[in-house]
N, C-alpha and C positions, 0 to 999 in steps of 0.2 A: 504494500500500500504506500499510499502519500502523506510524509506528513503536514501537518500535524497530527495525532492521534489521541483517541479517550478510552479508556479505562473504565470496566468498571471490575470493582472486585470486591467477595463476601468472604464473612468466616462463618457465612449458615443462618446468620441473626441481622446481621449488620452488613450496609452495604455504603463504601465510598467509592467514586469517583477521581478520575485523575485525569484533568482537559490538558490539551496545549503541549504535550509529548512532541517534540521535536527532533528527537536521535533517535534513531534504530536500535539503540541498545538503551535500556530505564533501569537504573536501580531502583522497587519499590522497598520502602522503608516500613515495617509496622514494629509496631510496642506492645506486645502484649504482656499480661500480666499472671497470667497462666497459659501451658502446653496450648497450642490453637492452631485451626486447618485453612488454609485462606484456598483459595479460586477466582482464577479469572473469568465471570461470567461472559464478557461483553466487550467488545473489541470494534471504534469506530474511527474513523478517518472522511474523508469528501465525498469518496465514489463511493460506499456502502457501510454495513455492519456485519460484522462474525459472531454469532450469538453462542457458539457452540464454545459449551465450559470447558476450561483446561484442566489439566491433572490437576490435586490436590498437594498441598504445600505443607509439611507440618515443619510449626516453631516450636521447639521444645525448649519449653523453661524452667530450667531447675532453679533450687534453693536455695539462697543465700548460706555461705558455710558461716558456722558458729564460730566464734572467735574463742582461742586456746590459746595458752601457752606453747612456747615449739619445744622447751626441755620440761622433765618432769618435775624440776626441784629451781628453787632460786638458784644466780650464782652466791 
């Protein structure tokens, strides 16, 4: 396609958008805050739309480590 291009993409609940894509290559950014499945529903440009979903994406978010000591005993 031509760009510019738009975006749309879900984690299953929630759905944003992302207009004005100008490069052929996008790093999409997300925050999530637990493990999450994203997909790109929707794919648009001048001459049409691609509605057909992409693979699914998982982010996996593990847990903050506990803070320890690194030897067992004071010096």
């Amino acid at each position: 396609g031509v760009a510019p291009w738009e975006i749309t993409y879900t984690d299953g609940t929630s759905f944003w958008t992302v207009n004005n894509i100008t490069t052929d290559k996008y790093l999409l950014k997300v925050t999530p805050a637990a493990t999450t499945q994203y997909w790109i529903t929707e794919v648009k440009h001048i001459y049409g739309t691609n509605s057909t979903p992409s693979a699914k994406v998982t982010i996996v978010v593990n847990p903050r480590p506990t803070s320890s000591k690194i030897y067992p005993h004071d010096p």
